[in-house]
C-alpha positions as CSV (number, residue, x, y, z in Angstrom):
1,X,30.5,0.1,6.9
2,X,33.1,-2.2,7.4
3,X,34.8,-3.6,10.3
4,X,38.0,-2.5,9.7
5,X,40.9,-4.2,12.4
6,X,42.5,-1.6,14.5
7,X,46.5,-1.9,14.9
8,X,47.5,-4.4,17.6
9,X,48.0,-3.5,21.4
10,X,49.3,-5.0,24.7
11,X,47.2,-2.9,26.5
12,X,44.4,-4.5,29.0
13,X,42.0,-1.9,30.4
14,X,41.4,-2.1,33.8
15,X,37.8,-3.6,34.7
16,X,35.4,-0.2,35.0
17,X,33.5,-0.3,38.2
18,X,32.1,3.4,38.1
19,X,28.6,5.3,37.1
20,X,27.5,4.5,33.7
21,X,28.1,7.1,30.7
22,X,24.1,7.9,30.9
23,X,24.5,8.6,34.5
24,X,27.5,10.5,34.5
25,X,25.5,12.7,31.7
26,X,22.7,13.4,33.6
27,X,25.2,14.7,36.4
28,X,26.9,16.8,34.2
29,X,23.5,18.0,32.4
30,X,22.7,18.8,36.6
31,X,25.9,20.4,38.2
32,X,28.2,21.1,35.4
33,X,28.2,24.6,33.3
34,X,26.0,24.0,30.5
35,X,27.8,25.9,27.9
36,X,30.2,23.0,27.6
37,X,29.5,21.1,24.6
38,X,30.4,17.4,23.9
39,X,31.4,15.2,20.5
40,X,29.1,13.2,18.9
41,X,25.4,12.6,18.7
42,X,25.7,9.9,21.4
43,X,28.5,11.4,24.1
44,X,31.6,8.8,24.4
45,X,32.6,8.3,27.7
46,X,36.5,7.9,28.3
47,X,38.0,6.1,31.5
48,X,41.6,5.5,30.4
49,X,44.2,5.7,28.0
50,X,47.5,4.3,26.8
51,X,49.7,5.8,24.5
52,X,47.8,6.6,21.6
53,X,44.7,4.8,22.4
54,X,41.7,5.6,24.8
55,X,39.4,2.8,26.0
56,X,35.4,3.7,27.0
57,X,33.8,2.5,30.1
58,X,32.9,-1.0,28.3
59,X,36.5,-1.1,27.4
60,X,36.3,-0.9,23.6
61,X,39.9,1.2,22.4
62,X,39.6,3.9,20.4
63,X,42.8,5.5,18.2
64,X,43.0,9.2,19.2
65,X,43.9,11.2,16.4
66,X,43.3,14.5,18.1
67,X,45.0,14.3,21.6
68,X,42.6,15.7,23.3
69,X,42.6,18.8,21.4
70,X,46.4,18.6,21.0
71,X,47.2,18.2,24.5
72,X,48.3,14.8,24.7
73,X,52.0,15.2,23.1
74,X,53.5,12.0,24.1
75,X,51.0,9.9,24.4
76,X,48.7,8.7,27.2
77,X,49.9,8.1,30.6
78,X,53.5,8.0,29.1
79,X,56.0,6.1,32.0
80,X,57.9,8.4,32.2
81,X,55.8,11.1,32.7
82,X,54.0,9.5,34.7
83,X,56.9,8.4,36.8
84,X,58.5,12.0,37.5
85,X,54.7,13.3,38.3
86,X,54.4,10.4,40.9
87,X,57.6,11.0,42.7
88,X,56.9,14.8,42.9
89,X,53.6,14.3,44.2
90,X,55.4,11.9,46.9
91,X,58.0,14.8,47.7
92,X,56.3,17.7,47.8
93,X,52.9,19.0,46.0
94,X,52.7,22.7,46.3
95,X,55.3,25.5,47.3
96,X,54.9,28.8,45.3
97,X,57.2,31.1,44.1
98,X,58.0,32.9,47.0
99,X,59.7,30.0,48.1
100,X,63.3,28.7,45.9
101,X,62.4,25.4,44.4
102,X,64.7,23.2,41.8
103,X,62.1,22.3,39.5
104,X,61.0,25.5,38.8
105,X,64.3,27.4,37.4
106,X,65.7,23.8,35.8
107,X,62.6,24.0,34.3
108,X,62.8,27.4,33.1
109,X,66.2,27.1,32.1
110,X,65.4,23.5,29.9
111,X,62.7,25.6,28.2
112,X,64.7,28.6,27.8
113,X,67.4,26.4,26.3
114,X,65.1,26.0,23.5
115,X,64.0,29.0,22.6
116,X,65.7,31.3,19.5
117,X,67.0,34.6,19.8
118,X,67.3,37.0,23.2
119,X,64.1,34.8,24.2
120,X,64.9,34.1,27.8
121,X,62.6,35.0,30.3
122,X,60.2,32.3,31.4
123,X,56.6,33.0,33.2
124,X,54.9,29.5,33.9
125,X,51.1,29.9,34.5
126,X,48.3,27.3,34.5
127,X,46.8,27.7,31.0
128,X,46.9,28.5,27.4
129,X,44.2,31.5,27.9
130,X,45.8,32.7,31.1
131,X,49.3,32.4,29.1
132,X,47.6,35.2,26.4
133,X,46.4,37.4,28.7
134,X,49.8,37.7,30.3
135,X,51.1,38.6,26.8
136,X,48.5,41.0,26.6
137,X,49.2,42.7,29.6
138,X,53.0,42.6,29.2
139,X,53.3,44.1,25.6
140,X,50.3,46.2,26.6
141,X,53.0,47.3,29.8
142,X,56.4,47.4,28.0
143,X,54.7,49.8,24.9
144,X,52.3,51.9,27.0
145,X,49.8,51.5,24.4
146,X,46.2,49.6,24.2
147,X,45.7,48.6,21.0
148,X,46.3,45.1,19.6
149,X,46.3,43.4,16.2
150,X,44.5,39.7,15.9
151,X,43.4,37.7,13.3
152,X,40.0,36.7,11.9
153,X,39.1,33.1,12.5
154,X,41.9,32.9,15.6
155,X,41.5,31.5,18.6
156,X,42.7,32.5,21.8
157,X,41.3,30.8,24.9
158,X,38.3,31.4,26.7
159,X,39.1,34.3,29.5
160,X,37.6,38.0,28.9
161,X,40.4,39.5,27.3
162,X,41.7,36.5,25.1
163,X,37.8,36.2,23.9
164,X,38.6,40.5,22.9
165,X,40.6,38.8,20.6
166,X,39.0,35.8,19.1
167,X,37.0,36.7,16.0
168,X,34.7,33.9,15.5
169,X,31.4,34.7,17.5
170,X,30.6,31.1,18.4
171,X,33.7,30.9,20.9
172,X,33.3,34.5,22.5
173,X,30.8,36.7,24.2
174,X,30.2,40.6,24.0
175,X,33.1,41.3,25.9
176,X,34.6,44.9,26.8
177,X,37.7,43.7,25.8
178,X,36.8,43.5,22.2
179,X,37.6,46.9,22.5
180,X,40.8,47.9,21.3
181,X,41.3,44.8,19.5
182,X,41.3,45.2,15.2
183,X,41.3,41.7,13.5
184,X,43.7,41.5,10.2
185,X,42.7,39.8,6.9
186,X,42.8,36.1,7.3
187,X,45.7,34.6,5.4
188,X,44.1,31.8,3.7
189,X,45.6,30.3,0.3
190,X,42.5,28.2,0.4
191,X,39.7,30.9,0.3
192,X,41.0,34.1,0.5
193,X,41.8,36.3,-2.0
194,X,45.2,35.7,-2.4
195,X,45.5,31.5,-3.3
196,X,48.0,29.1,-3.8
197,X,49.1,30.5,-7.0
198,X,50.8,33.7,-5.8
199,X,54.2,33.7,-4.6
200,X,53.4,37.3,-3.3
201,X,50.6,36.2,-1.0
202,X,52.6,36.5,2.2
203,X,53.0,40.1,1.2
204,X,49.5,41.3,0.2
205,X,48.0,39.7,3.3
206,X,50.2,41.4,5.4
207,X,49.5,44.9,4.4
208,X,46.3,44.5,5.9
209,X,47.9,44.7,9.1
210,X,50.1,47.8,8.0
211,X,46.0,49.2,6.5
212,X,44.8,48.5,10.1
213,X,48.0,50.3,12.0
214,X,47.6,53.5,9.1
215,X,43.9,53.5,9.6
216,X,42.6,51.7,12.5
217,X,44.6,53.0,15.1
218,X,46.8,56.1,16.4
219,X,49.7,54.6,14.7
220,X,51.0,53.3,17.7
221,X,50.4,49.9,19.0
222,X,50.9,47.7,21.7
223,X,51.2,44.5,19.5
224,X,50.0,41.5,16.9
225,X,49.2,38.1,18.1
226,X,48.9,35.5,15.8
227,X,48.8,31.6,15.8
228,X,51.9,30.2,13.8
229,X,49.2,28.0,12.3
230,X,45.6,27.9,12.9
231,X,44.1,25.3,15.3
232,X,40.2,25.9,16.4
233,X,39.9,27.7,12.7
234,X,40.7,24.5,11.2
235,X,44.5,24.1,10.6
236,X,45.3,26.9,8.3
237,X,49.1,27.2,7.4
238,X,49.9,31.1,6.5
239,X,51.6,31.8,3.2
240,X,55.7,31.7,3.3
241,X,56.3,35.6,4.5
242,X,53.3,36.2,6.1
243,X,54.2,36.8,9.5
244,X,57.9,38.4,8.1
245,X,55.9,41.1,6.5
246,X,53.5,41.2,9.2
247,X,55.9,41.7,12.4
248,X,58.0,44.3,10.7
249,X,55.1,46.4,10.0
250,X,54.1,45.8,13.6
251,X,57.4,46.6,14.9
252,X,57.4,49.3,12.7
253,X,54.0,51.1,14.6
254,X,56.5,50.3,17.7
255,X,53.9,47.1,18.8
256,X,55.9,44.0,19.6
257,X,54.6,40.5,18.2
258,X,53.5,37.4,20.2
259,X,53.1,34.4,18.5
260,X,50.8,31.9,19.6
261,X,52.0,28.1,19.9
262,X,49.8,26.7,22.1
263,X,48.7,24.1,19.6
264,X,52.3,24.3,17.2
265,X,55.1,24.0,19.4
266,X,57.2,21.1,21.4
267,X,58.1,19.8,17.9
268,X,54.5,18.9,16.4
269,X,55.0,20.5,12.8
270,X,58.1,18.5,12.5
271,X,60.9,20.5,10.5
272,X,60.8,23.3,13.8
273,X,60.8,22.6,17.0
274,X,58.3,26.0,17.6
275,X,55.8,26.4,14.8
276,X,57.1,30.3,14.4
277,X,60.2,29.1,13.0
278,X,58.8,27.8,9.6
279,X,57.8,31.2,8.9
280,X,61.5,32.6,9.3
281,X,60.6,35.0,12.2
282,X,61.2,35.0,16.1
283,X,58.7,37.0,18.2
284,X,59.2,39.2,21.1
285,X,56.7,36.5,23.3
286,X,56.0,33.4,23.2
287,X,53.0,31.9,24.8
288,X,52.6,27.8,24.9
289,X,50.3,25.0,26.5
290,X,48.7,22.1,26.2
291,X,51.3,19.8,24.6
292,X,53.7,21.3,27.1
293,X,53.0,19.2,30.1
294,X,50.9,15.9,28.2
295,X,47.6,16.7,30.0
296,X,48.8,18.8,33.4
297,X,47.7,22.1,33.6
298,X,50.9,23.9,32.8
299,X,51.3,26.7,30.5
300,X,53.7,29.4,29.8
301,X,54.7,32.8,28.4
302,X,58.9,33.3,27.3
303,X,60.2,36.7,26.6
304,X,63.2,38.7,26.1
305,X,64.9,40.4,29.6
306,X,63.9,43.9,28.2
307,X,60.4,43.1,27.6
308,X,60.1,41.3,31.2
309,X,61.1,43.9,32.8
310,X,58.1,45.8,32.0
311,X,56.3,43.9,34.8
312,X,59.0,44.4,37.1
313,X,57.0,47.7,38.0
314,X,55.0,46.1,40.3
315,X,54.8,42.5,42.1
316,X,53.2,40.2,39.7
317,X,52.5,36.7,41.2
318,X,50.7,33.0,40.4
319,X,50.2,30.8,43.1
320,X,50.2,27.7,41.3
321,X,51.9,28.6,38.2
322,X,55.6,27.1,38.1
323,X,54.6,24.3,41.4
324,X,57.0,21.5,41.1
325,X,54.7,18.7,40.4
326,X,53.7,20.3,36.7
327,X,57.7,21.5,36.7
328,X,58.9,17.8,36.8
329,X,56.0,16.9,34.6
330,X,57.1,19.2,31.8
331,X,60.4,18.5,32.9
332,X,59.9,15.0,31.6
333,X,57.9,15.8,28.8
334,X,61.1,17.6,27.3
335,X,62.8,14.5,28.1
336,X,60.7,12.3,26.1
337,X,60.2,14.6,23.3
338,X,64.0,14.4,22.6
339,X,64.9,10.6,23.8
340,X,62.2,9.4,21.5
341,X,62.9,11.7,18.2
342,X,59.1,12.7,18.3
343,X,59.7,15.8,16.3
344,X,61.2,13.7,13.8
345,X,58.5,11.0,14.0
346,X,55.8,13.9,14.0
347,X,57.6,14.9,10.6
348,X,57.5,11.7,8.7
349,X,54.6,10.1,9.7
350,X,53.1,13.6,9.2
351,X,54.4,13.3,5.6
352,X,53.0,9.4,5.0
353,X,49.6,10.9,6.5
354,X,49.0,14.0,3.6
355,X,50.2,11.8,0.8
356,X,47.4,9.0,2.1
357,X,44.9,12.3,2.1
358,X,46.3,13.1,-1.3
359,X,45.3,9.3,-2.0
360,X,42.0,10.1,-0.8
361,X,41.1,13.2,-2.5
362,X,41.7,11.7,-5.7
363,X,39.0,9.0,-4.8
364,X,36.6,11.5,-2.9
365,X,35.4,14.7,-4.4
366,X,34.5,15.4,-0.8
367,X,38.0,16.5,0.0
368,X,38.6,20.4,-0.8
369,X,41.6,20.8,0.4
370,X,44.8,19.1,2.7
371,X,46.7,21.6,4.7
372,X,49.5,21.1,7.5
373,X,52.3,20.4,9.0
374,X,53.8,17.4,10.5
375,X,51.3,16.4,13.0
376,X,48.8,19.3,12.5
377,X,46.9,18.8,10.0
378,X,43.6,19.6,8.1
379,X,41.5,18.1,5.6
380,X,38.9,20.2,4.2
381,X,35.7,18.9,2.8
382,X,33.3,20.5,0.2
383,X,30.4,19.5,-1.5
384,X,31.5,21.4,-5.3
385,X,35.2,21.8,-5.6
386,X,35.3,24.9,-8.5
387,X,32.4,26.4,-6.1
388,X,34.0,25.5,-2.5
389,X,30.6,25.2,-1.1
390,X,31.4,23.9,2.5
391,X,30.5,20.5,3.5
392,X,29.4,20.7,7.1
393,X,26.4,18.3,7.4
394,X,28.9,15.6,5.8
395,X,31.3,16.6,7.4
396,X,29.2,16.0,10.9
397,X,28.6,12.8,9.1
398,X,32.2,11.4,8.2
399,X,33.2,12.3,12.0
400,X,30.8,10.1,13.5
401,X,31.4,7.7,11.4
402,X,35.2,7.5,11.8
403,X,34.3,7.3,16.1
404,X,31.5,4.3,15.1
405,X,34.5,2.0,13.4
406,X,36.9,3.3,16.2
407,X,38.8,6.2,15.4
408,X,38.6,10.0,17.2
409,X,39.3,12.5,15.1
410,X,38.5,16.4,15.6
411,X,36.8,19.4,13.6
412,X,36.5,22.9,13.0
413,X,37.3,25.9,10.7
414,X,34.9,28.5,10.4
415,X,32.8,26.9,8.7
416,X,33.1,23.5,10.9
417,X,34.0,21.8,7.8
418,X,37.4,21.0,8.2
419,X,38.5,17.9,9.7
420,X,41.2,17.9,12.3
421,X,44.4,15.5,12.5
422,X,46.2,16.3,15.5
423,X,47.5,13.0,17.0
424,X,50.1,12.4,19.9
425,X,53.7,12.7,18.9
426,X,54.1,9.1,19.2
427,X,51.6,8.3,16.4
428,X,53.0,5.5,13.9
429,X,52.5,3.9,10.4
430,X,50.6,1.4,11.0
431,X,48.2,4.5,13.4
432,X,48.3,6.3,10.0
433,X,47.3,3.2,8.2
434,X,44.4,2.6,10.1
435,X,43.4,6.4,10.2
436,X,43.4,6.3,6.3
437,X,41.3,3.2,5.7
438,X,38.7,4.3,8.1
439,X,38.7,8.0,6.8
440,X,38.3,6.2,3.3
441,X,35.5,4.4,4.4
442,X,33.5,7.0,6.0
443,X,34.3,9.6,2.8
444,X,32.0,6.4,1.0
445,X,29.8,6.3,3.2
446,X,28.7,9.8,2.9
């Protein structure tokens, strides 16, 4: 393959004096949970990371494409994130909520601030899957009814109860919570029944969920959760209408709907600022992480006051949801999201990167299909286009060869033959460049 120059950086790694990357996977094989998996045949080892890069122990830089599954919004070890963490941690670390702290509410209020409609009612937890199962329990709460409304190939963390509503069996166990849960038609213009070519495919997808409330339940439901695009099942982007048709026959079984933007929001898709709002809807809960704090473990759920008051009935409480060292990191997070136009940015070099993957798939029969938004985006790959036979072994094989010449790039989909764009916010032309002559490269060499 061939050795193709990454795009210049000012960035030294600092000289890596720790365990070597076999040692360190012999510990984890030892003392860490071995149902964690890792990328690649031969596990990369990451020590730092600046902006969009990440450097191995041996200090080779690698261009993340992925951000750590979407997490990293503004890039690696951003100043100014950094900065606002540092002088929290130097003030105070911990209070909880029992306690008035600034950072909290201003937080609260900056997100708030941000949010459409009679959504006004912040929770902060610690996670994306703990941020579900609050929705669960709140809609679940406020309606007085059990039964919920998913999709097929979602994803929605990792705790009992999010796992009830996960489809895919590789990323869930035989739960109890399953029960109760019906999952709706999957909405894709790709391989579903309804393609590309229907301007009614919103529609028909979405009176599978009105089938399910007729026939799979009492009539009366507690809600419908949906990602406002698909992440884990491999960047799938819903027909226009989708989720209008979808929440009005949910609000018409008296369920509210929750709308999932763990992987979406803070600006990625690059028109919206939350990735419900291409779809012309606002939710009755909103649940969000990852991007939100650029790698801290913050999370949260936003609400309308008469829906959050349905918890109100008893005491609920997180001790380290809402502490004011993740406050003033997500505090700063907003900050840099705005200051630095990254919505914008995520929007046009979101654009330059699907017309290079249109560029590609002309070239490369491999490529099935492109899909996305801004900074979330998919690239299917197939071995027969008229057949859509998925392409997973070369798929395997295109992604190790894009980390080989320097370049981290995720996958997924059902299947696991969809390729995953995801990059930090900050991601540039010259990033995309590089991205594209690598990706063309390894397509080649498969």
């Amino acid at each position: 393959m061939k050795n193709i120059p990454l795009p210049p950086s000012t960035h030294l790694p600092k000289p890596y004096r720790g365990p070597s990357a076999e040692e360190v996977l012999s510990l984890r094989k030892k003392y860490l949970n071995p149902a964690i998996f890792h990328y690649y045949k031969k596990p990369l080892m990451i020590v730092e990371g600046k902006a969009q890069w990440l450097f191995d122990e041996k200090g080779r830089r690698y261009l993340d494409a992925i951000g750590g599954i979407v997490t990293v919004s503004c890039g690696h070890c951003h100043p100014h994130v950094v900065a606002a963490a540092n002088l929290q941690n130097e003030t105070l670390q911990h209070t909880t909520t029992i306690y008035l702290n600034p950072n909290i509410a201003l937080y609260a209020q900056e997100l708030a601030d941000r949010m459409p409609g009679e959504l006004r009612v912040v929770y902060l937890v610690n996670s994306g899957s703990e941020a579900n199962d609050l929705a669960l329990l709140m809609a679940r709460a406020y309606t007085g009814c059990y039964d919920f409304i998913a999709l097929r190939n979602g994803y929605h963390g990792g705790s009992q109860s999010t796992m009830g509503l996960t489809s895919h069996s590789t990323w869930k166990f035989n739960v109890p919570h399953s029960f109760g849960v019906q999952h709706a038609l999957f909405p894709d213009l790709y391989r579903g029944p309804h393609g590309k070519d229907d301007p009614e495919a919103g529609r028909k997808y979405a009176d599978d969920v009105k089938d399910l409330v007729q026939f799979g339940t009492s009539g009366k439901i507690a809600g419908f959760i949906a990602e406002s695009i698909q992440g884990v099942g491999g960047t799938v982007v819903y027909p226009d209408g989708y989720l209008k048709h979808a929440y009005a026959h949910v609000r018409a079984a008296g369920g509210l709907c929750v709308a999932d933007e763990v992987q979406t929001g803070f600006g990625r898709t690059g028109t919206h600022f939350w990735g419900f709002e291409t779809q012309g809807v606002i939710p009755d809960i909103v649940t969000m992480a990852k991007g939100i704090g650029n790698g801290c473990a913050l999370a949260a759920v936003v609400t309308t006051p008469t829906v959050a008051q349905a918890l109100a009935q008893r005491i609920h409480f997180n001790t380290f949801g809402g502490n004011p060292v993740v406050c003033a990191q997500g505090r700063a997070v907003l900050e840099v999201i705005e200051r630095e136009h990254l919505q914008a940015n995520s929007l046009r070099v979101g654009n330059y990167l699907k017309a290079g993957f249109e560029r590609l798939a002309a070239k490369h029969s491999l490529i099935g299909d492109i899909r996305g938004l801004g900074l979330m985006l998919g690239v299917e790959l197939v071995r027969d286009r008229r057949t859509k036979e998925p392409a997973k072994e070369e798929c395997a094989a295109v992604f190790e060869a894009c980390k080989d010449m320097g370049l981290l790039v995720g996958k997924g989909g059902f299947m696991g033959n969809t390729l995953r764009i995801k990059p930090p916010m900050i991601f540039s032309a010259s990033d995309a460049d590089f991205l594209l002559a690598v990706l063309d490269e390894a397509l080649a060499s498969v």
